[in-house]
N, CA, C and O of each residue as an XYZ file, in Angstrom:
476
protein
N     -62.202     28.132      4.519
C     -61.960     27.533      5.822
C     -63.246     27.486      6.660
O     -63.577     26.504      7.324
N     -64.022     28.762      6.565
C     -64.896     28.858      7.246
C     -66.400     27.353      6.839
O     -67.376     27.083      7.538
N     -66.127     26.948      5.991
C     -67.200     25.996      5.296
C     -66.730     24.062      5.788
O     -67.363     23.006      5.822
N     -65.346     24.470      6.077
C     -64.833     23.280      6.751
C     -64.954     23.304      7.905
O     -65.048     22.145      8.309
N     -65.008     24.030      8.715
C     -65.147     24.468     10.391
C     -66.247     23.740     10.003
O     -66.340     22.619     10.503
N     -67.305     24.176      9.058
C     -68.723     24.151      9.275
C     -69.083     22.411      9.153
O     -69.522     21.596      9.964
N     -68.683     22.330      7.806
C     -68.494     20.991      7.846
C     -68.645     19.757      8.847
O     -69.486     18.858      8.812
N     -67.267     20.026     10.038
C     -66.714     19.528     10.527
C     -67.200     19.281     11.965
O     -66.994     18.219     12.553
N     -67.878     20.361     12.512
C     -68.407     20.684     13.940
C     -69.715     19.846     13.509
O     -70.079     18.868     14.163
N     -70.435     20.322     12.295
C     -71.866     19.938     12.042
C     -71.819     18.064     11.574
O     -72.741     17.248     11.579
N     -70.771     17.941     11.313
C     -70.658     16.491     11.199
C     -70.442     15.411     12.491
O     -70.706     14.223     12.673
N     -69.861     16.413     13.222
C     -69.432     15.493     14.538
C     -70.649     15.578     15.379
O     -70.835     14.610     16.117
N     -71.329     16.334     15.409
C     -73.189     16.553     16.187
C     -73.566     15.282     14.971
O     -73.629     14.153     15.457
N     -73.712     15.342     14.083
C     -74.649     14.511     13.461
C     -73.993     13.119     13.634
O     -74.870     12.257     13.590
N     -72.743     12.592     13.816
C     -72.231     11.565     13.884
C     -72.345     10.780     15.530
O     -72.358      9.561     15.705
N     -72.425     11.901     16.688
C     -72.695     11.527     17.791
C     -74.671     11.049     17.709
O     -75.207     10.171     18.385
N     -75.200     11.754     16.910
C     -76.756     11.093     16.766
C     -76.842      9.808     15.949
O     -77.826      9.071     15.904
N     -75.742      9.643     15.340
C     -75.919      8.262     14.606
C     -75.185      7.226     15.453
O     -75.491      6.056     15.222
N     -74.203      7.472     16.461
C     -73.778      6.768     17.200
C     -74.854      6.265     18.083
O     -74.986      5.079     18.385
N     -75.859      7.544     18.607
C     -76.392      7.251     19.420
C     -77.827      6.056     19.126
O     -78.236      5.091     19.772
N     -78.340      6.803     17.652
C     -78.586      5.400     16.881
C     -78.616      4.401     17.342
O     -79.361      3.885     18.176
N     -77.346      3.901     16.523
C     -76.942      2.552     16.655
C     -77.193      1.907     17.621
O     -77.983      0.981     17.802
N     -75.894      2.851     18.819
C     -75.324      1.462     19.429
C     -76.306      1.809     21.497
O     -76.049      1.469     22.652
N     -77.214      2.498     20.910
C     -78.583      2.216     22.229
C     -80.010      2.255     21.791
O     -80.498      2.324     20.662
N     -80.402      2.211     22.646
C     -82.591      1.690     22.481
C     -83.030      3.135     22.321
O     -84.176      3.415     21.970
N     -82.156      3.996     22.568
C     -82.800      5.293     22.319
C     -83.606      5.520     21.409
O     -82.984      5.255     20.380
N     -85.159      6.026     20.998
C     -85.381      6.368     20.010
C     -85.076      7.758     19.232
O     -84.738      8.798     19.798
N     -85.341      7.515     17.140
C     -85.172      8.901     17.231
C     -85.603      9.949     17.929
O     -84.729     10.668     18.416
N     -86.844     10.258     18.127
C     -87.423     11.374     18.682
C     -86.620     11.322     20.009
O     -86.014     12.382     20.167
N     -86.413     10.400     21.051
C     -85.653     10.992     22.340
C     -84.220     11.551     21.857
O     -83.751     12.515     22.460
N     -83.745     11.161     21.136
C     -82.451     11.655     20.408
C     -82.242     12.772     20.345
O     -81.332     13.375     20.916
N     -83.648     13.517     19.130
C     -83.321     14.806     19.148
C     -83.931     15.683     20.439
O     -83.587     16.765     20.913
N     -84.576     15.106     20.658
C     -85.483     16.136     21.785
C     -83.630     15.840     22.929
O     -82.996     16.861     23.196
N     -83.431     15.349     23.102
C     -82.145     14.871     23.636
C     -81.247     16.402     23.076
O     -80.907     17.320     23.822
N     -81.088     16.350     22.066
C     -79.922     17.352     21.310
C     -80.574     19.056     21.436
O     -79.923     20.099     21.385
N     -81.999     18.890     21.606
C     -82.649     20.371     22.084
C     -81.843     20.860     23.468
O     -81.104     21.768     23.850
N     -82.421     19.765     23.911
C     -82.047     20.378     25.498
C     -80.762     20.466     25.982
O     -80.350     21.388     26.686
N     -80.073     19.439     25.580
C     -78.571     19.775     25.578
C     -77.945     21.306     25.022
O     -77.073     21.950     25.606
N     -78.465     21.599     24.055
C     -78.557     23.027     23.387
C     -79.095     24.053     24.521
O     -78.754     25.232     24.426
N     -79.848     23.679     25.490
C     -80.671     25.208     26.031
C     -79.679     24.895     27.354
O     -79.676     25.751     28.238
N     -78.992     23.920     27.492
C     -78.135     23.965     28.624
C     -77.123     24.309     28.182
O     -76.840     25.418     28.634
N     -76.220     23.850     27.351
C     -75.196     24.811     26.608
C     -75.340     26.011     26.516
O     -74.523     26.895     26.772
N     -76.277     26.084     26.186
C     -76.515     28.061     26.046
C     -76.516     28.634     27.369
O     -75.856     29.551     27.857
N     -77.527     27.782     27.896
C     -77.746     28.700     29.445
C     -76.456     29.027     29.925
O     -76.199     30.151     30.356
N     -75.508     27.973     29.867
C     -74.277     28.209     30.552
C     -73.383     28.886     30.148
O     -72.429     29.253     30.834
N     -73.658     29.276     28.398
C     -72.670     30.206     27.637
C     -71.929     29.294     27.053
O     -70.963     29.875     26.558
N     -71.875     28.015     26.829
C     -70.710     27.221     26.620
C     -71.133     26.915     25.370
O     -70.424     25.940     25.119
N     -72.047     27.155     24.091
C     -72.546     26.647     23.227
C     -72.243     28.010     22.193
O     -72.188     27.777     20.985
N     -72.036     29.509     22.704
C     -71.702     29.993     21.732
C     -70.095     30.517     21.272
O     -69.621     31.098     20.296
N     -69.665     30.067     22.315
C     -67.974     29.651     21.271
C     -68.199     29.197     20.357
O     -67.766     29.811     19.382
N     -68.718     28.330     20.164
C     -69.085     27.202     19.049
C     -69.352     27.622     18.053
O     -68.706     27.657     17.005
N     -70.699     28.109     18.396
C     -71.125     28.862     17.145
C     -70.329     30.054     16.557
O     -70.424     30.238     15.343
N     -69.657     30.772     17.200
C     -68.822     31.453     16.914
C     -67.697     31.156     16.168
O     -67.265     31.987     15.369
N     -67.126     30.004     16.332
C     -66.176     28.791     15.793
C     -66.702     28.651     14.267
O     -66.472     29.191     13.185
N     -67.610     27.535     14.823
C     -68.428     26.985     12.895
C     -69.332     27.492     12.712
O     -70.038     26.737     12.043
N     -69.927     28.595     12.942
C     -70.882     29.101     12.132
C     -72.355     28.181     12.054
O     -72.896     27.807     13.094
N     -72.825     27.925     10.937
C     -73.556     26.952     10.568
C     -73.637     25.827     11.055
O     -74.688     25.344     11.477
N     -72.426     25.210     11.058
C     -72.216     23.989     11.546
C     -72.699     23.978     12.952
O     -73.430     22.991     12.868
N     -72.810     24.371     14.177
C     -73.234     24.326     15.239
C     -74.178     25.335     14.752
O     -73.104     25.932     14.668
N     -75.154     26.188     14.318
C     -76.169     26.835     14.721
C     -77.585     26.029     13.736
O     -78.757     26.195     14.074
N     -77.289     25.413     12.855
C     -78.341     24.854     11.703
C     -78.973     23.341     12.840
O     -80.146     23.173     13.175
N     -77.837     22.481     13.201
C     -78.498     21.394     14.077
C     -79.586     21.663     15.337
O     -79.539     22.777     15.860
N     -80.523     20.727     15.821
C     -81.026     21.000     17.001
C     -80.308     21.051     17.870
O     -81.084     20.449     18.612
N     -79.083     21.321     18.788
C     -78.562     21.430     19.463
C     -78.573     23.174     18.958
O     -78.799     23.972     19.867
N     -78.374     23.651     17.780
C     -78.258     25.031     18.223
C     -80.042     26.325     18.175
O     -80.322     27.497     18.427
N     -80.650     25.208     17.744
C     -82.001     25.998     18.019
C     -82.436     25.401     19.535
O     -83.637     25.498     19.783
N     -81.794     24.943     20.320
C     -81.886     24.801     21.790
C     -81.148     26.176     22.282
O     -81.672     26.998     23.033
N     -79.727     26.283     21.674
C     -79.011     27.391     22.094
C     -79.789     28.551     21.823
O     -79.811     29.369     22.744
N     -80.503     28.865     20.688
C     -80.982     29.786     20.431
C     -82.362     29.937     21.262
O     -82.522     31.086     21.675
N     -83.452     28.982     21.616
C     -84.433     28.963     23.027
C     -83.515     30.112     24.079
O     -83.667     31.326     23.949
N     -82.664     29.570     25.005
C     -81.785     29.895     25.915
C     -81.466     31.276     25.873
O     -81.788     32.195     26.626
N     -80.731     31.244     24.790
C     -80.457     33.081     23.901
C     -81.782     34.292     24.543
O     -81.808     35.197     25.377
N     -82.739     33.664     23.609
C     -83.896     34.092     23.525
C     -84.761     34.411     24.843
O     -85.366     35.466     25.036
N     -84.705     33.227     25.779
C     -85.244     33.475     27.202
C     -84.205     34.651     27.887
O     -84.516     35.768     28.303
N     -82.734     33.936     27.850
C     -81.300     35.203     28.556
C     -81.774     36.757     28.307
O     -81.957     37.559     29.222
N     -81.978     37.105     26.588
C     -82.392     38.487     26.553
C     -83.792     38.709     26.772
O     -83.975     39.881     27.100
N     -84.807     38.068     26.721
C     -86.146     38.719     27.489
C     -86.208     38.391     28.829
O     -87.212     38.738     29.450
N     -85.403     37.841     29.346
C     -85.528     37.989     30.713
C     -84.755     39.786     31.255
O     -85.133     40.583     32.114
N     -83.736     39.823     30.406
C     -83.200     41.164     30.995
C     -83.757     42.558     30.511
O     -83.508     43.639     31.043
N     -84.732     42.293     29.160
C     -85.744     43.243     29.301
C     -86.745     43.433     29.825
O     -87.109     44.599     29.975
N     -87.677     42.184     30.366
C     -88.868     42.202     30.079
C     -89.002     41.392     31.688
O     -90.127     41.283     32.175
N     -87.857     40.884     32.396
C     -88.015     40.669     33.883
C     -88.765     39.164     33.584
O     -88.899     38.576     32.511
N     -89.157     38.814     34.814
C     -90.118     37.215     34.876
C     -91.087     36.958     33.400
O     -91.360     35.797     33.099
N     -91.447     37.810     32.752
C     -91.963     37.509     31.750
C     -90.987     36.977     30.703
O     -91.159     35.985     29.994
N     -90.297     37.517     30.715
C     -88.889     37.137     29.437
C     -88.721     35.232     29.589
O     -88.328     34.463     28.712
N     -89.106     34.945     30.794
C     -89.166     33.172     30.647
C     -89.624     32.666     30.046
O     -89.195     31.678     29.448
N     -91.155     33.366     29.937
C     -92.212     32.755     29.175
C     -92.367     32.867     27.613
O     -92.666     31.866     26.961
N     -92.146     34.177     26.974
C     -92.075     34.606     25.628
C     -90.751     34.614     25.323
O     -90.898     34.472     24.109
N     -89.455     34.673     25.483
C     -88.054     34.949     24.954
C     -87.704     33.509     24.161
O     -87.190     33.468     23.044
N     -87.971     32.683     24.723
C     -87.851     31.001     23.661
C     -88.556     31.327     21.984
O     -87.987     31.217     20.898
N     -90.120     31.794     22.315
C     -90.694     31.202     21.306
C     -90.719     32.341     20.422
O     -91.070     32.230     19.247
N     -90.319     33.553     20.998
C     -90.014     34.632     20.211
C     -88.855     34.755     19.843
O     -88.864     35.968     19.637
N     -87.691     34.383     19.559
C     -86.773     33.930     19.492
C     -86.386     33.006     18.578
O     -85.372     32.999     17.879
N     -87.630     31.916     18.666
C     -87.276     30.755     17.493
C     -89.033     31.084     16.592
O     -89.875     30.269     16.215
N     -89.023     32.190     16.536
C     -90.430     32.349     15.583
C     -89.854     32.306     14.669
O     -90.204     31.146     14.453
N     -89.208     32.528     13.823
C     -89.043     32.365     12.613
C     -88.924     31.216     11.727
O     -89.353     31.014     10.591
N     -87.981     30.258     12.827
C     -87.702     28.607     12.196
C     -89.078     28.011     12.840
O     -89.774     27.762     11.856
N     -89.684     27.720     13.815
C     -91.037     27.477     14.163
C     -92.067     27.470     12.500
O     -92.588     26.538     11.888
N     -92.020     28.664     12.277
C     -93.099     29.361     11.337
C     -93.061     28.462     10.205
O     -93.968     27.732      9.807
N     -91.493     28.657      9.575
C     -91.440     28.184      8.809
C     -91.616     26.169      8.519
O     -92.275     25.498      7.725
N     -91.007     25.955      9.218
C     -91.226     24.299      9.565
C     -92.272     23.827      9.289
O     -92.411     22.887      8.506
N     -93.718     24.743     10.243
C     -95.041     24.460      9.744
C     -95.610     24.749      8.313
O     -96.480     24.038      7.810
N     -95.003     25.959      7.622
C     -95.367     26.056      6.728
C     -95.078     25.330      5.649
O     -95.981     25.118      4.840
N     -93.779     24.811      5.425
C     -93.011     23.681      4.428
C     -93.947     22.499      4.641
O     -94.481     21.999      3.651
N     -94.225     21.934      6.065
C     -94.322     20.643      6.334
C     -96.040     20.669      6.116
O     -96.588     19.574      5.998
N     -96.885     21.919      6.065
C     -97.745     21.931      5.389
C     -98.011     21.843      3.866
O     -98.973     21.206      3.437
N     -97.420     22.285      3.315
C     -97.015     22.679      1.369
C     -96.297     21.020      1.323
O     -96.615     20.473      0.266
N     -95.574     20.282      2.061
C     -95.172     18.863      1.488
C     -96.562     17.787      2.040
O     -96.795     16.676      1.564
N     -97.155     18.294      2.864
C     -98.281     17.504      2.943
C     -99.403     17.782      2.107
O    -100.348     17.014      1.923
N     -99.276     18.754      1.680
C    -100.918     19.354      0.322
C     -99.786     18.306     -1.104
O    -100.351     17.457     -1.793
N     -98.736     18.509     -1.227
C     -98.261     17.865     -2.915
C     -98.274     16.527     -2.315
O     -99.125     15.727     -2.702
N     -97.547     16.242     -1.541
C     -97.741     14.589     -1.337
C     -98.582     14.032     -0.704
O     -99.110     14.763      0.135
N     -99.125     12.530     -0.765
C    -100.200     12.149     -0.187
C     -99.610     10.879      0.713
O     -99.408      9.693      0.452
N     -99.419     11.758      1.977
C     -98.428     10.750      3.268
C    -100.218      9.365      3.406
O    -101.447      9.407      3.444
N     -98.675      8.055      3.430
C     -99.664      6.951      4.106
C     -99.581      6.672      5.382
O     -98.986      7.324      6.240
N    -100.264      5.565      5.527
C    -100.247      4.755      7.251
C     -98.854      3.554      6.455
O     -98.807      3.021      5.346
N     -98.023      3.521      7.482
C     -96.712      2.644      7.580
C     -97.755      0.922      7.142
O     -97.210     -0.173      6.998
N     -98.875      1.113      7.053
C     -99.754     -0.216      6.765
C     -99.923     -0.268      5.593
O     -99.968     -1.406      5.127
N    -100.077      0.839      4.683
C    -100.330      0.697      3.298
C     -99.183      0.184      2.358
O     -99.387      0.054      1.151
């Protein structure tokens, strides 16, 4: 059950980005940067981890939930660490998926040899 929740939540985020696609001028990149921030406002407000609590994966793997997880991240270093917790609680928080991103998207740029959209 738990893999259909997941399924299901994570399909309807990805189906509202293909809607959004389609049927406006939006580009991708405003899209997702769109689905970040929606995520750090969900979170801020608490309203994003029912969710995750709900589907699991399904709401925490999309950018909408590494927005939630920013939010998370600022919420608890702010209550340790006072006015500083604004500044470091995001990126300490999402160090791990950060890290990694660069490191993959480095290792697929050394095996493959990316062109100009001209070649």
């Amino acid at each position: 059950m738990e893999f259909l929740k997941a399924f299901l939540i994570g399909g309807v985020i990805c189906a509202v980005g293909q809607v959004l696609i389609d049927y406006t001028k939006l580009t991708p990149a405003r899209i997702l940067v769109s689905f970040v921030v929606a995520g750090v406002v969900l979170g801020a407000l608490g309203w994003y981890q029912p969710l995750v609590d709900f589907a699991g994966a399904g709401a925490s793997v999309p950018l909408t939930g590494f927005g939630n997880l920013l939010a998370k991240g600022v919420r608890e270093a702010v209550g340790k660490d006072g006015l500083l917790g604004v500044l470091t609680g995001g990126l300490t928080a999402t160090a791990g998926g950060i890290a990694a991103a660069m490191i993959f998207g480095l290792i697929v740029a050394l095996i493959f040899r990316p062109k100009d959209k001209g070649d």
